[in-house]
BATOR-207718 format. One record per residue (C-alpha): residue number from 1; x, y, z. Coordinates in steps of 0.02 Angstrom, whole numbers. Layout:
BEGIN
  nr     xx     yy     zz
 NUM      X      Y      Z
...
***
This chain:
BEGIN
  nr     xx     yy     zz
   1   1171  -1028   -167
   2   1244   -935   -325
   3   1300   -769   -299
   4   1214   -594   -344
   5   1308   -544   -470
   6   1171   -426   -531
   7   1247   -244   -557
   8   1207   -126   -417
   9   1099      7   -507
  10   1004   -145   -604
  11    969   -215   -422
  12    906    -53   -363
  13    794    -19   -523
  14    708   -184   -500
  15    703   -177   -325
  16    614      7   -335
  17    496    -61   -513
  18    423   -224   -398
  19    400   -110   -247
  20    293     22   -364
  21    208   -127   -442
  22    153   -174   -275
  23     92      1   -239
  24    186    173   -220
  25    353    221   -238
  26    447    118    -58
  27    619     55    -43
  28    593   -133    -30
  29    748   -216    -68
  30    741   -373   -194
  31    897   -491   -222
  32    906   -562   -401
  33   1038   -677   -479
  34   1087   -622   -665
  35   1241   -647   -789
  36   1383   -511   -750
  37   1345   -337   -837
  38   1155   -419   -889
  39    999   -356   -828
  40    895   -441   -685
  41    757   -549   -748
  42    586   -528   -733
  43    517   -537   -575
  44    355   -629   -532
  45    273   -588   -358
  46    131   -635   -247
  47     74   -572    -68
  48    -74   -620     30
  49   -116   -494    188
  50   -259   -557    310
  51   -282   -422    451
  52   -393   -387    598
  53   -441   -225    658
  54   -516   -246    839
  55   -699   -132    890
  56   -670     49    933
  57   -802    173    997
  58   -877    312    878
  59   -885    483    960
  60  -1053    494    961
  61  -1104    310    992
  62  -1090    146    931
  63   -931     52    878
  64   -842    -11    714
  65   -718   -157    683
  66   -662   -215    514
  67   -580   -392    483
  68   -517   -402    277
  69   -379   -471    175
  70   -258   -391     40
  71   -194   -490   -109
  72    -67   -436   -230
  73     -8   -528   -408
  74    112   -467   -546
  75    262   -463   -630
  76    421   -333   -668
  77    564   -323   -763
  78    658   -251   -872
  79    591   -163  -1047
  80    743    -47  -1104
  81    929    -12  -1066
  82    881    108   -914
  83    668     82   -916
  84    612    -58   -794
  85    415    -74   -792
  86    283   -198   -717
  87     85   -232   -693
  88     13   -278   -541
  89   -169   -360   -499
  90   -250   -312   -328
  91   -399   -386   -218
  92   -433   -299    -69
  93   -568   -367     48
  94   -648   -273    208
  95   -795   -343    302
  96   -873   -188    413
  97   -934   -228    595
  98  -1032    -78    671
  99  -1137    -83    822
 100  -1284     52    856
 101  -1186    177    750
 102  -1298    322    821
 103  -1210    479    695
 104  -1288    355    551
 105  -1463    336    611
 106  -1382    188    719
 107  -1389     39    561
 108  -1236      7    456
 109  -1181    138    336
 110  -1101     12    223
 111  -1040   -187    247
 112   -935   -284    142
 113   -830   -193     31
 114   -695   -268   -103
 115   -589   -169   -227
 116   -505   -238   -373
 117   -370   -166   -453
 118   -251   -134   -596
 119    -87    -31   -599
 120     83    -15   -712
 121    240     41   -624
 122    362    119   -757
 123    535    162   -681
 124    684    255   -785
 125    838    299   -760
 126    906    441   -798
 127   1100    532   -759
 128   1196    534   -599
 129   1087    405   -506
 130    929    499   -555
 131    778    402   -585
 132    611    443   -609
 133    445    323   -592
 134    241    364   -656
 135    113    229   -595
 136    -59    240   -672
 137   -171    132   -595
 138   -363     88   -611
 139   -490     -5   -489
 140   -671    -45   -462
 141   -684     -6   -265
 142   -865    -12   -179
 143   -980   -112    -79
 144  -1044   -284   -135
 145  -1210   -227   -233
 146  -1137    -84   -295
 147  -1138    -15   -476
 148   -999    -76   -561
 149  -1007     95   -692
 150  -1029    216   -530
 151   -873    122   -435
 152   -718    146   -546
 153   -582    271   -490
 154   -400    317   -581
 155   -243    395   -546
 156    -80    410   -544
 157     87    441   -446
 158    256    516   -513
 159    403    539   -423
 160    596    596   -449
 161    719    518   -347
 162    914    509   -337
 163   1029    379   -263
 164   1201    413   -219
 165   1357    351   -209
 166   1321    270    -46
 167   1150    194    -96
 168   1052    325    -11
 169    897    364    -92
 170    807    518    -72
 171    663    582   -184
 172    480    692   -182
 173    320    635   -282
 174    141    676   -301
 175     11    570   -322
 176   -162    612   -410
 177   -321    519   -400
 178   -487    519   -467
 179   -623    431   -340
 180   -798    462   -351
 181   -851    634   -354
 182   -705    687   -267
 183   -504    703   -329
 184   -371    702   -215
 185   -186    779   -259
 186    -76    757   -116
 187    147    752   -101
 188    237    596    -33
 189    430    554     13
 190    516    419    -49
 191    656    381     62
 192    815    231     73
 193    924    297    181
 194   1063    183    287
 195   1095    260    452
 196   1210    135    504
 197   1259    -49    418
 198   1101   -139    513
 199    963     32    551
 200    887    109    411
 201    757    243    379
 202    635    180    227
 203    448    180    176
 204    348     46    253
 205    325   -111    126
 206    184    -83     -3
 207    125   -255     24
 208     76   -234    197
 209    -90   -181    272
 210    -27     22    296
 211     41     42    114
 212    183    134     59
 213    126    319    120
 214    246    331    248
 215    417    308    347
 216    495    135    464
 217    644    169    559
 218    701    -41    511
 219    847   -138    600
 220    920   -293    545
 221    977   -420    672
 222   1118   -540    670
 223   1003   -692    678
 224    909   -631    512
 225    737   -564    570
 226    697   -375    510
 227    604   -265    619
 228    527   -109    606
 229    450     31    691
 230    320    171    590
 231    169    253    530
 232     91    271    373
 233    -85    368    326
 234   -233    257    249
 235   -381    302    166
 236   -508    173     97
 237   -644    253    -14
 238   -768    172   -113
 239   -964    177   -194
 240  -1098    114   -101
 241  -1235    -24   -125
 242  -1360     35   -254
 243  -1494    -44   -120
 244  -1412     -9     24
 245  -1472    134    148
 246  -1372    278     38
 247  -1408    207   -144
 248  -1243    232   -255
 249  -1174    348   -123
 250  -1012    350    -53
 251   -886    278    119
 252   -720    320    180
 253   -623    276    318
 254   -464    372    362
 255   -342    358    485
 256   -149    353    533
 257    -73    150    559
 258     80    155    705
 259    137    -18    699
 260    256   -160    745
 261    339   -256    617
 262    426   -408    626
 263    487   -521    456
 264    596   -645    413
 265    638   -745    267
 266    568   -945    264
 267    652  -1003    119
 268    716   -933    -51
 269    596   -818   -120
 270    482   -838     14
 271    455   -714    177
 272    335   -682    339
 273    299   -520    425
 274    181   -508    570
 275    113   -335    609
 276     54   -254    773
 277    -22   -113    797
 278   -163     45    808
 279   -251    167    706
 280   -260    346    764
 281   -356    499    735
 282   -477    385    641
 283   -631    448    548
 284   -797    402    454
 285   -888    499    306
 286  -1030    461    230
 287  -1079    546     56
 288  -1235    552    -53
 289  -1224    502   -229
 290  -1151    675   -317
 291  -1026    687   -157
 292  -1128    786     -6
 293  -1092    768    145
 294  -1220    662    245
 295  -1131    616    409
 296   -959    599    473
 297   -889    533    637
 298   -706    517    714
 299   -675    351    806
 300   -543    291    948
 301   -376    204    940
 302   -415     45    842
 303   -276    -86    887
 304   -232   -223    726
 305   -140   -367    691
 306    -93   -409    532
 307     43   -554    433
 308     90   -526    276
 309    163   -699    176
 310    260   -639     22
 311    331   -755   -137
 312    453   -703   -264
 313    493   -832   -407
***
């Protein structure tokens, strides 16, 4: 195996770009192999996600499970002497199970529902180990029959962060989206930050099925497996079925992801990671087509399991 001989700061920049490019700012580590004082090459990446999310009762009656899968394409590198950017495609896939849900009239609110999506990570540095990173993104997020006009939503995230001396990285952003008939501002942490040479504070890996939008205490074992311990916040919102029992209005699902991880690298490039776990303080909402409130429902614990296969090359 050749050495990295990649310069630190390059490693870190390219590390932080393919993380954004797979969703929010996180602090995902990436190896790469370049000449001495050279910039890392580009990056191509790929991560498939299938995840199960087992029945849990609505407050009011009924149930809902959801079984899906999460893909994720792209490709980052450098484009400057400090600016390292990237462009990620997304397919997200959830298949809805409720059962006599009686706060919506006891039939299915909504069913299948896919988003597809489009986002470039920019990532430059700046002074003292400053850095700063702005990810625009744009997707097409509703229920199969849905409008494809009434179902896009846009936004963006920005963040300033700093790495020391040590490596520690510590930075705040703020992330603003646009999605249907409602926009959402809301601050987030980005955090790398060693506590010892194996334990680590970090945000939870963008590929997985709880995104970026939170914190994993992560320990690294002697026999190389990676394991992790967190909670992020998730919320899935999308336009509904133009023939469905809302026409063109609107779903979300929110809730709080505590979770097991365990990964481990299979080969070069390639890496598993198998997720337990539960959402909490879960909740329904269902919205008419200008963004009125029509019913909304909290639901129990919801275990998951989850396995995320990723592929650098």
């Amino acid at each position: 195996m050749r050495p990295n001989l990649t310069p630190p700061a390059n490693r870190r920049s390219l590390a932080t770009i393919v993380t954004l490019a797979l969703g929010l700012a996180g602090g995902q580590a990436l190896a790469q192999t370049a000449a001495p004082g050279g910039p890392p090459p580009w990056t191509r990446f790929a991560s498939v996600t299938p995840l199960y999310q087992s029945d849990a009762d609505i407050d009011r009656g009924g149930s809902i499970g959801v079984t899906g899968a999460i893909v994720r394409v792209g490709a980052a590198g450098t484009v400057g002497p400090a600016t390292f950017a990237g462009v990620t495609l997304s397919y997200d896939y959830f298949d809805y199970r409720f059962s006599n849900p009686v706060a919506f009239g006891g039939a299915a609110p909504w069913n299948s529902v896919e988003r597809i999506g489009f986002s470039v990570p920019i990532n430059h540095q700046l002074a003292d180990g400053w850095a700063i990173t702005f990810v625009p993104s744009f997707d097409w997020f509703g229920e199969r029959g849905a409008a494809g006009s009434e179902s896009l939503a846009w936004g963006a995230v920005f963040a300033a962060s700093k790495t020391f001396a040590d490596g520690r990285r510590l930075g705040l952003g703020l992330g603003a989206f646009d999605r249907f008939e409602e926009t959402t501002v809301f601050p987030y942490v980005v955090v790398d930050w060693p506590l010892t040479p194996r334990l680590k504070i970090t945000n939870p890996a963008a590929a997985g099925p709880t995104g970026p939008a939170g914190l994993e205490l992560r320990y690294r074992t002697d026999g190389g497996w990676d394991l992790g311990a967190g909670g992020a916040y998730r919320s899935t919102r999308f336009r509904l079925s133009a023939s469905g029992p809302v026409p063109n209005g609107v779903g979300e699902e929110r809730g709080l992801p505590l979770f097991l991880r365990a990964s481990r690298d299979l080969a070069p490039g390639t890496s598993l990671s198998v997720y337990a776990g539960a959402i909490v303080a879960g909740s329904l909402r269902l919205e008419d087509s200008n963004g009125n409130k029509l019913a909304g429902e909290d639901f129990g614990t919801a275990p998951f399991v989850a396995a995320t296969l990723s592929f650098r090359f």
